[in-house]
N, C-alpha and C positions, 0 to 999 in steps of 0.2 A: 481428491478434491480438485476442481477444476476453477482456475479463475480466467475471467475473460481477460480477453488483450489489454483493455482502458485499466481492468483493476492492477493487470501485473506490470502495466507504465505507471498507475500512482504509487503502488507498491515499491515500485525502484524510487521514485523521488522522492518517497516518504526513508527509505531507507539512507537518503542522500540528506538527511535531514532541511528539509525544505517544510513549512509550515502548507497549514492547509491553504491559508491565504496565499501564498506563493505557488502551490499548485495550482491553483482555482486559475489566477493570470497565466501562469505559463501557459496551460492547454485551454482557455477560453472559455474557463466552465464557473458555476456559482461556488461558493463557499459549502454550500450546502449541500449540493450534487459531488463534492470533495469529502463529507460529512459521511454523506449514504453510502459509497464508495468505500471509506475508511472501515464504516459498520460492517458489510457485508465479507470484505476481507477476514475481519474481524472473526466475525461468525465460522466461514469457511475454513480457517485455520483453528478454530477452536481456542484462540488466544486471549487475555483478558486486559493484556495493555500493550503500547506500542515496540516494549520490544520483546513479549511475547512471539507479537505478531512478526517481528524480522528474524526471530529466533529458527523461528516454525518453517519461515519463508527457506531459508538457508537451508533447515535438513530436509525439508522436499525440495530442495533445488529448483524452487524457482526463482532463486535468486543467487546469485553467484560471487564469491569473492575473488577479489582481484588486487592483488599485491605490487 
């Protein structure tokens, strides 16, 4: 699975637990473009809830942990 740059930066700030409202202002984007974003990860990971989808993220290492 390939995710693009923007989804693997909301990816990490969703894993920083940041709401979507808090993304949307950090990087200058709607609520809803945070929304579709969220979806598509979603989808691409084959995940069905949020921490599915950080689950998933971590054993495809596209996310990393840091102690």
């Amino acid at each position: 699975m390939v995710l693009s740059e923007r989804e693997k930066q909301i990816l990490y700030l969703i894993s920083m637990e940041m709401t979507n409202e808090e993304i949307a202002q950090d990087l200058f984007l709607s609520r809803e473009t945070i929304r579709s974003h969220r979806k598509n990860i979603m989808v691409k990971l084959k995940a069905i809830n949020t921490a599915g989808m950080i689950r998933r993220a971590y054993e495809n290492g596209i996310l990393k942990i840091s102690i």
